[in-house]
N, C-alpha and C positions, 0 to 999 in steps of 0.2 A: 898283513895277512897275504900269504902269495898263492894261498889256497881254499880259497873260498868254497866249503860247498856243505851240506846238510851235516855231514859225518862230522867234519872238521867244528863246523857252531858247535853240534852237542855235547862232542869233548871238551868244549871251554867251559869255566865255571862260571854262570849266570845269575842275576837274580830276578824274580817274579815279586814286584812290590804291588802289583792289584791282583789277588784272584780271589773270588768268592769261594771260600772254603766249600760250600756242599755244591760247587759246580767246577772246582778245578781239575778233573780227575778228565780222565782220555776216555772217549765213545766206546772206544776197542775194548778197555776193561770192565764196563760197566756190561758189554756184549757177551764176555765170556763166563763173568760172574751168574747173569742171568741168563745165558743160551738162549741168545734172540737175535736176533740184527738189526742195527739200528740206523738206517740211512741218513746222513749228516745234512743239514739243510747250505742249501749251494746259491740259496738266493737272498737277496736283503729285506729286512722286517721293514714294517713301515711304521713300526713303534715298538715302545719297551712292551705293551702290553702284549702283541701280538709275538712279541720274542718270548714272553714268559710262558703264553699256552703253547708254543711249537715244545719248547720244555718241558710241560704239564706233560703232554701229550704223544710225547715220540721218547721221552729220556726219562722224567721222573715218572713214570704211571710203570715203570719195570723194575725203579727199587726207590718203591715210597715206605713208608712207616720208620719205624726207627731202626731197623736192619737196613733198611736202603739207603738212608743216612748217614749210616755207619759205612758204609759201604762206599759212596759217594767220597765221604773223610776221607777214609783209608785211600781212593784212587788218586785222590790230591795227593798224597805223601806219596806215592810211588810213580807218580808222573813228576814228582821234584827229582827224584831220586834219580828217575832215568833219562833226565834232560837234562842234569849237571847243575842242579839249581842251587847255589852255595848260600842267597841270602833269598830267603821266601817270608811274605806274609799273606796270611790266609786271615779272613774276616767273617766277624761272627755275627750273627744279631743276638739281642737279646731271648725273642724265642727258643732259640736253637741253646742256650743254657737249660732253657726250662724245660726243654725237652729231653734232659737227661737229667733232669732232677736238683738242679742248681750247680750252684759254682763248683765243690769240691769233684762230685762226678764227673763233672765237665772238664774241669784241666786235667783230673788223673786220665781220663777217656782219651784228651786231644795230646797231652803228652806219652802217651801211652804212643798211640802213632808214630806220633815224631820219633818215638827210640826206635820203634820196633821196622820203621819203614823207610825214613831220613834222615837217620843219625849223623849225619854229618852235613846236613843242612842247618844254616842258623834259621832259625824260627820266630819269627816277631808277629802275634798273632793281632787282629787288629779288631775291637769294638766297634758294629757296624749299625747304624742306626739310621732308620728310615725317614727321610721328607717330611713324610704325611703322617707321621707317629706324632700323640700329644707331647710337649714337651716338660709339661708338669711329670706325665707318668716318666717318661724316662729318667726326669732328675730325681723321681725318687727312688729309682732304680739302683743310682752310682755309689752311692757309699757303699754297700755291699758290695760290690762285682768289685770298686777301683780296692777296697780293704784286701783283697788277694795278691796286688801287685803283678796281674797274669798280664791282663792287655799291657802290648807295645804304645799301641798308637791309637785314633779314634778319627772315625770317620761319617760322613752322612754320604745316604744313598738314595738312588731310587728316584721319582718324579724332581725334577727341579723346580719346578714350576707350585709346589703344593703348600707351599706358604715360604714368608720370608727367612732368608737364611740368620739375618740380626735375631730370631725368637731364639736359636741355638747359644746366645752367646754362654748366657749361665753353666750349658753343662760344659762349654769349652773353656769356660775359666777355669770350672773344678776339673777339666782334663788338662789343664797344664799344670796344675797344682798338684796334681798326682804325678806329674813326672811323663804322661802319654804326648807321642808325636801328634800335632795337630793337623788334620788332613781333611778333606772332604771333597764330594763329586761337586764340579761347578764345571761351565763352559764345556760341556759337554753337546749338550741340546740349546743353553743359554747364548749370553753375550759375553765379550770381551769385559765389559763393564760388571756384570755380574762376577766377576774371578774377580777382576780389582775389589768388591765390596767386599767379599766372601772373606780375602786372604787379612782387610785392615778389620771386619767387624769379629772375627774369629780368631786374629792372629794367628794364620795358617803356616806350618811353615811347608805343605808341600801340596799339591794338588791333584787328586786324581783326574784324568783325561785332561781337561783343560784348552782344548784347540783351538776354542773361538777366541783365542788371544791374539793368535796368527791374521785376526780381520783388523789390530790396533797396536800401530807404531806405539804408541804411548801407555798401552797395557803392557807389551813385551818390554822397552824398556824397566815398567815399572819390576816386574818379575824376572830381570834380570839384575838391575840393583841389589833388587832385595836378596837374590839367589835362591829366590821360590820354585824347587823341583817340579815336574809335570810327570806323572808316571800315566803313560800314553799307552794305548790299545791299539794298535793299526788297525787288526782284524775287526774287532767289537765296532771300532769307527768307520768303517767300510760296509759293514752288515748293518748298521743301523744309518747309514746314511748320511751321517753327519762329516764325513769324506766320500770324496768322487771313486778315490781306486789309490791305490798302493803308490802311485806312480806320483798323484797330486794331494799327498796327505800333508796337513800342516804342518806336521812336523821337521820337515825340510826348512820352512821359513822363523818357526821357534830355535829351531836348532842353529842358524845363520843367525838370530839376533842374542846368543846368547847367554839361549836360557838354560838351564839344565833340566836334561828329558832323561828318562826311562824308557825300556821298552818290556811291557807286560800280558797278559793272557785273557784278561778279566772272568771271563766265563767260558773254561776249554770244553765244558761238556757238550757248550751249546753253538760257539764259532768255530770248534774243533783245529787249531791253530797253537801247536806249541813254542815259547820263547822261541825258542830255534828256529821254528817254522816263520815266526814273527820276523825275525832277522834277515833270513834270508828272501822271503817276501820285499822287504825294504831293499835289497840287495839287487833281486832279478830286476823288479820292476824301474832301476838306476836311478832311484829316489836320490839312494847315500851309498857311497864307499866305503869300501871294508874300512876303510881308516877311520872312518866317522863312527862308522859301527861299532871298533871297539873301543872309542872314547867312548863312545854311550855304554857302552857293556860295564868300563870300570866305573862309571860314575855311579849305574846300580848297585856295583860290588863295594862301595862307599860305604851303604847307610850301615852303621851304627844307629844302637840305642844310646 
């Protein structure tokens, strides 16, 4: 790349493998849709909870109910659309089906977008399932939702700490039997050691965030053997603390042992930070070289179903 610079990332074709679908979407559009102004938050949370009311409270409290959601959707698909994003997935919880009335509403609703907004985005939508959720209730969730063949992939979010991750294994048996990428948030806020559990009790094959792997020669090893992906947030990981700054994020030393990384958005509504913006962030701050940059760029453009 002999021309690094904002315009030149977003004309490349990219891919965004974490974002939270009702929080992918750009400040800007959610501002002109409700004629408001939304001042973007510039400092770091000191937890997921405190990141979730700055959201309550400055972004979703201007388009909450089901129109705001709708809303929200839609800003996801046309922030893919205008940042070149050729392989995206958006993730769902189970609420947010029932909040439009079950599965058929829901995929005609969520593909309904994707034509009318990202059509030339590949779309791998992902099953998003919360920590601290029973796990009895969600297994008896999946036969219906996996009988559609809609979800890509399937992942846990949210608290890591709120029970252990082996209680998941059953609905991750029935998620590879259906044919779903096996995924979930570990080493985020955890250990090194917690990603090694996570990837053999669940048979993962990719990792959301993942950093604290970057503290153990013998977990990166392990996840580089195995060729266990990381789809990594700079920005998310710098707002929430779990990285120092752009300059000292672990992905520098993941990426030196091996491993294959992503670089993704996770919540644009709320770190305001697009792929591009992600990139070139890693770029200013001489984390990595353009050259490393677009190994990373094609190794997103990789994933297949």
């Amino acid at each position: 790349m002999n021309s690094y610079n904002l315009s030149f990332i977003r004309d490349l074709p990219k891919s965004d493998l974490h974002s939270h679908a009702g929080r992918g979407g750009r400040i800007k559009y959610i501002e002109h849709w409700a004629g408001i102004k939304i001042t973007p938050n510039d400092k770091p949370f000191e937890s997921l909870s405190e990141m979730q009311s700055w959201f309550e409270n400055h972004v979703k409290c201007h388009c909450s109910g089901i129109d705001g959601y709708l809303k929200r959707i839609e800003a996801a698909f046309v922030q893919a659309a205008d940042d070149h994003i050729k392989v995206l997935t958006l993730s769902y919880g189970i609420g947010e089906i029932d909040s439009l009335g079950g599965m058929i509403p829901f995929i005609r609703t969520m593909e309904d977008f994707h034509a009318n907004f990202a059509p030339d985005t590949l779309f791998f939508p992902e099953l998003s399932l919360g920590r601290e959720q029973d796990v009895d209730y969600l297994a008896s969730r999946l036969d219906e939702i996996f009988s559609y063949n809609w979800f890509k992939s399937i992942d846990i979010c949210n608290n890591e700490f709120a029970q252990p991750i082996r209680n998941f294994k059953k609905i991750y048996r029935r998620a590879r039997s259906a044919g779903l990428k096996l995924r979930a948030h570990v080493g985020e806020f955890g250990s090194a050691d917690d990603i090694w559990e996570a990837v053999e009790n669940l048979e993962l094959d990719e990792v959301h965030h993942g950093i604290a792997a970057a503290r153990s020669d013998k977990v990166m090893r392990f996840l580089s053997d195995n060729k266990i992906r990381l789809n990594i947030c700079p920005t998310s990981n710098v707002m929430l603390k779990t990285a120092k700054s752009y300059a000292a994020h672990p992905i520098r030393i993941l990426y030196d042992h091996g491993i294959p990384v992503t670089i993704n958005t996770d919540d644009l509504l709320i770190f305001n930070r697009s792929v591009s913006e992600e990139y070139m962030n890693l770029y200013r701050s001489k984390l990595m070289t353009a050259d490393e940059l677009e190994d990373i760029r094609l190794t997103g453009l990789e994933y297949r179903q």
